[in-house]
C-alpha positions as CSV (number, residue, x, y, z in Angstrom):
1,X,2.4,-98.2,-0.8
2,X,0.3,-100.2,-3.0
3,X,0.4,-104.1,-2.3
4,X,0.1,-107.3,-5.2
5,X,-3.3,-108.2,-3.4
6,X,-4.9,-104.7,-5.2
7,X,-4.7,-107.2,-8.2
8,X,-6.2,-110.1,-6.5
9,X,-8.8,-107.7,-5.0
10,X,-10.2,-106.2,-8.6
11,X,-10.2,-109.8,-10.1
12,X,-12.5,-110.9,-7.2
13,X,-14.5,-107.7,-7.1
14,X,-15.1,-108.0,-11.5
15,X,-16.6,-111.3,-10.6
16,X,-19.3,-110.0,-8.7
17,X,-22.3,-108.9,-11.3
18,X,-24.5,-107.3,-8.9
19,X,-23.5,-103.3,-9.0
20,X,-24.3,-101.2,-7.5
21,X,-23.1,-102.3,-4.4
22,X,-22.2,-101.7,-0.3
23,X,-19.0,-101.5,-0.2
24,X,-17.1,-101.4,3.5
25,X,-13.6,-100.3,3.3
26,X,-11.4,-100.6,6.2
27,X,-7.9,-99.0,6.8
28,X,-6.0,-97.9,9.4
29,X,-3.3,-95.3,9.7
30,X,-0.9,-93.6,12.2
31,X,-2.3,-90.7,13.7
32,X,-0.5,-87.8,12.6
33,X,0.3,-85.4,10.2
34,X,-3.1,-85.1,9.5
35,X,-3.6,-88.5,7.8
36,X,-7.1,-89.0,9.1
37,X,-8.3,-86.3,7.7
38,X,-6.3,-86.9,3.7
39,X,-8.4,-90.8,4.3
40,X,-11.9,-88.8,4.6
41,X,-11.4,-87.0,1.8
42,X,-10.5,-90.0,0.1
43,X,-13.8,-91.3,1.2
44,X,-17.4,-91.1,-1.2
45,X,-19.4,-88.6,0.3
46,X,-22.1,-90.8,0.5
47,X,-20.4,-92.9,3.1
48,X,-20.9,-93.6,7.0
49,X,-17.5,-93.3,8.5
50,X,-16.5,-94.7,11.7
51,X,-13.3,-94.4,13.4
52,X,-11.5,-96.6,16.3
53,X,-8.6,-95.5,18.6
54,X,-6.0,-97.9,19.4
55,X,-5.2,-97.4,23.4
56,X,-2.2,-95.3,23.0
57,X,-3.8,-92.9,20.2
58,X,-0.9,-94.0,17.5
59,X,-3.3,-95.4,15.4
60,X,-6.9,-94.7,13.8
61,X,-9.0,-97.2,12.6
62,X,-11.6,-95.7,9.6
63,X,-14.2,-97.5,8.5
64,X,-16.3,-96.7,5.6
65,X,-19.3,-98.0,4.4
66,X,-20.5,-96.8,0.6
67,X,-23.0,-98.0,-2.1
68,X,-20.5,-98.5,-4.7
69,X,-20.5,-98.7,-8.9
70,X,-17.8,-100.6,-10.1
71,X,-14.8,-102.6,-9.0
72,X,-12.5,-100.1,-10.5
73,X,-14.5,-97.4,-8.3
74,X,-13.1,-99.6,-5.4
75,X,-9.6,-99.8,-6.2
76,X,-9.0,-96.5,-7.6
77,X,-10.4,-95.3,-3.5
78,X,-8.2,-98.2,-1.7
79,X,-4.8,-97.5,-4.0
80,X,-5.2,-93.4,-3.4
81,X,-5.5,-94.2,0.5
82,X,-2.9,-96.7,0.7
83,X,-0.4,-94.0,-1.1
84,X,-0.8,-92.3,2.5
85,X,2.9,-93.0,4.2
86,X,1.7,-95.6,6.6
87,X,-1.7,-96.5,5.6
88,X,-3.2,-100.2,5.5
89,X,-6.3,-101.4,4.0
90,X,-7.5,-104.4,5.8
């Protein structure tokens, strides 16, 4: 489910002239039916991925951080991920 803030996020991102950039995106989602594994493909594949557990194993936190291109590179990644039933960016 894609949120108003995607918006807000790409205006702030354009204002930044610097690219490429690192880039660390953030999200977690309920562990199961396999949506770890739908995030990592999500992912650039020239990213370091991390992950977190909450205590109870419901939840994954992935972390991801890329040398990014553009704002729109951003977004497009964050909005495909956030599509996942579940899934927050942070």
């Amino acid at each position: 489910m894609e949120t108003d803030t995607t918006e807000e996020r790409l205006t702030r991102l354009l204002e930044n002239q610097q690219w490429p950039l690192r880039y660390m995106f953030k999200f977690i989602v309920p562990n199961r039916d396999g949506n770890v594994d739908k995030v990592n493909q999500l992912m650039p594949s020239n990213g370091k991925l991390s992950y977190k557990h909450t205590p109870n194993l419901q939840y994954v936190s992935i972390t991801c951080v890329a040398q990014m291109h553009s704002a729109e590179e951003i977004v497009g990644i964050t909005s495909r991920v956030v599509a996942i039933p579940g899934a927050m960016a942070l």
